[in-house]
N, C-alpha and C positions, 0 to 999 in steps of 0.2 A: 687195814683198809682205809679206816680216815687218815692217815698219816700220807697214804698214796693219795687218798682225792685229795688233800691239801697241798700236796708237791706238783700236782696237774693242775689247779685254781693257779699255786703263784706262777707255775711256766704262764698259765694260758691269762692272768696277768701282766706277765715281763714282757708276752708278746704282743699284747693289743698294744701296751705303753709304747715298746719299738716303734709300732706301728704307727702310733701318732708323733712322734717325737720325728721318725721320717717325714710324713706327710710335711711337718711345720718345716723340717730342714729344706726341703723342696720347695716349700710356701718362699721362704726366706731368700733362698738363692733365687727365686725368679723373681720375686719382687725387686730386689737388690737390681737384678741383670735390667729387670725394667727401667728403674732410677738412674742406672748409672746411664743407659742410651740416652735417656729422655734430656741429662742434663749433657751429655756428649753434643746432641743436635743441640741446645743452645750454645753451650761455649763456642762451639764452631760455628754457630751462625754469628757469636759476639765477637770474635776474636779471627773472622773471614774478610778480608778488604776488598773493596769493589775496585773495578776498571780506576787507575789515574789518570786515562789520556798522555796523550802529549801535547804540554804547554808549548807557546810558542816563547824560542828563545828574546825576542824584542815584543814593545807591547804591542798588539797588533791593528793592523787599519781598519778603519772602518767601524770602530766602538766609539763608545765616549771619550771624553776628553780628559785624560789624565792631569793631574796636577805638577807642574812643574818643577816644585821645590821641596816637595819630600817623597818620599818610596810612597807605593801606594798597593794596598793591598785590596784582591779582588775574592772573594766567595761564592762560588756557585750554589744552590742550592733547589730541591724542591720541597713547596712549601706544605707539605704535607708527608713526607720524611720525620717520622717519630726519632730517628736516629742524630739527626741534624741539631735536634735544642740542646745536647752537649756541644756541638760545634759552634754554636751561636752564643753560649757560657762563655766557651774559651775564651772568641771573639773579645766579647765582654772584660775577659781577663788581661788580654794583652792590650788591650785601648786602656784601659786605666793603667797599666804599666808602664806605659809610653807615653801616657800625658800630652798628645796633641804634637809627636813628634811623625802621626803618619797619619795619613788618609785612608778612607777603608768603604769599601760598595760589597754588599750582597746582595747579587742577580738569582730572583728567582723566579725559577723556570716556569712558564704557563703553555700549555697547549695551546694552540690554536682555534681549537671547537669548543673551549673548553666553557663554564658558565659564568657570569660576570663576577660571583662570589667565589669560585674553586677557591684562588689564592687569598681571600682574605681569610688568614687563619693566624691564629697567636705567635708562630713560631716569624712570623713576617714582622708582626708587632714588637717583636720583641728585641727585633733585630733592628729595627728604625730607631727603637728608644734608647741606643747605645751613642752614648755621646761621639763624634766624630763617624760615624759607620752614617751611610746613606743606602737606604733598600732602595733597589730599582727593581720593574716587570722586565721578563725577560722572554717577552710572544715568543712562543714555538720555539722555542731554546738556541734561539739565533747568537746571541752572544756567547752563548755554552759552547756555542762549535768555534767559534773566533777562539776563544780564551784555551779550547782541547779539553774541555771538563766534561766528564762522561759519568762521576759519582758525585751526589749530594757530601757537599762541604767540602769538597777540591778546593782548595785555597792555594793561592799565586800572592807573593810579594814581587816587583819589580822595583827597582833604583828608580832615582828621581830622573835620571836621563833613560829609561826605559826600558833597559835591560834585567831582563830575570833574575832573579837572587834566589826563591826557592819555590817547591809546587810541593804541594802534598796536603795530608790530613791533618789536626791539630787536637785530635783525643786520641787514649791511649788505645781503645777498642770503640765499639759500632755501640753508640749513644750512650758512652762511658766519660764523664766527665774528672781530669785529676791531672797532675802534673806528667805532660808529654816534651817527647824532643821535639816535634813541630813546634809548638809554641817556644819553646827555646830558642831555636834556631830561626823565627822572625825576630823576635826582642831581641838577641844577638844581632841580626844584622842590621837591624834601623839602629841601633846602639855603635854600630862601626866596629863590632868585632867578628871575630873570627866564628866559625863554627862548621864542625864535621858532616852534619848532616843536610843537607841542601830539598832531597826528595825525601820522601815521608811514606807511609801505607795513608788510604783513605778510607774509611768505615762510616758509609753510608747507603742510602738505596740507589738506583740504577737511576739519572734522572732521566731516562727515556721508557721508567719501566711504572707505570701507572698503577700495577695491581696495589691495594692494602698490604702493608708489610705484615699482618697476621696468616695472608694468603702464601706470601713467598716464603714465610716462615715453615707452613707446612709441606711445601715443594721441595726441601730438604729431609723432611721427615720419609 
């Protein structure tokens, strides 16, 4: 008799233990399945390029006054684009590389309505303080439409005679700073070499899309 209630004890043992040792295995795979989405909607929101536009192939009428004696590069941006202060790194990066062989404007974008402070934000400051780069306002995104920039950090190199050389992005992903072919492929060409890549992906915000990027992060979710 006690030999049977002790062989019914360890069943009704070995099957509670199953029983939890299931539950956990179920805990596990859905928490798993949770993390894996969670980090899916970011890589694809870091590693998703926005709109490039279309640049125009000569530099266009009607903007500022380009400089005549060396390539001149132009950056769109909005100043409130979390994505962009890697683009504005780069920047950084490629003007010290080039040592005062090129000229450089980041147009950032302001509405219209917008309030006298919108655009004063660090990512503007930051970009004024880069030796040779000159920040301009860009009211209601009028220069943005000239130049065909329709994503924060769309960058345009043209020739000294005015002619396009390349359009594109200059980080490797959406507000990833680190060695890119854009960046490559302007230092090659104010350098007078060759290079494969002319257009680029762009990874940054929508500059005609005003929401907080934490908002459009979750509109993917």
């Amino acid at each position: 008799m006690r030999l049977a209630q002790s062989e019914d004890g360890a069943l009704q043992f070995l099957h509670t233990r199953n029983k939890h040792v299931l539950k956990t295995l179920v805990f596990g795979v859905a928490w798993l399945a949770a993390v894996t989405a969670g980090l899916s909607v970011f890589l694809n929101y870091d590693t998703t390029p926005g709109r490039a536009g279309e640049a125009p192939l000569q530099w266009p009428r009607g903007t500022f006054k380009r400089a005549p004696d060396r390539p001149v590069l132009v950056m769109i941006a909005h100043p409130r684009c979390p994505c962009t202060r890697a683009s504005i790194g780069e920047l950084a990066q490629i003007m010290a590389r080039l040592q005062g062989k090129l000229v450089a404007y980041v147009l950032f974008v302001k509405p219209n309505n917008a309030g006298g402070g919108w655009d004063d934000t660090q990512l503007q400051r930051d970009a004024a303080k880069i030796p040779g780069v000159t920040a301009l306002l860009d009211v209601d995104g009028a220069e943005a439409k000239r130049f065909g920039a329709e994503t924060s950090g769309q960058t345009l190199l043209f020739a000294a005679d005015g002619h396009l050389l390349f359009s594109g992005g200059i980080t490797v992903s959406r507000g990833h700073p680190g060695d890119n072919i854009g960046e490559e492929a302007i230092v090659s060409l104010v350098n007078n070499h060759t290079t494969e890549r002319r257009r680029t992906f762009v990874f940054g915000c929508a500059l005609a899309d005003r929401k907080p990027a934490t908002q459009r992060l979750n509109q993917l979710k």
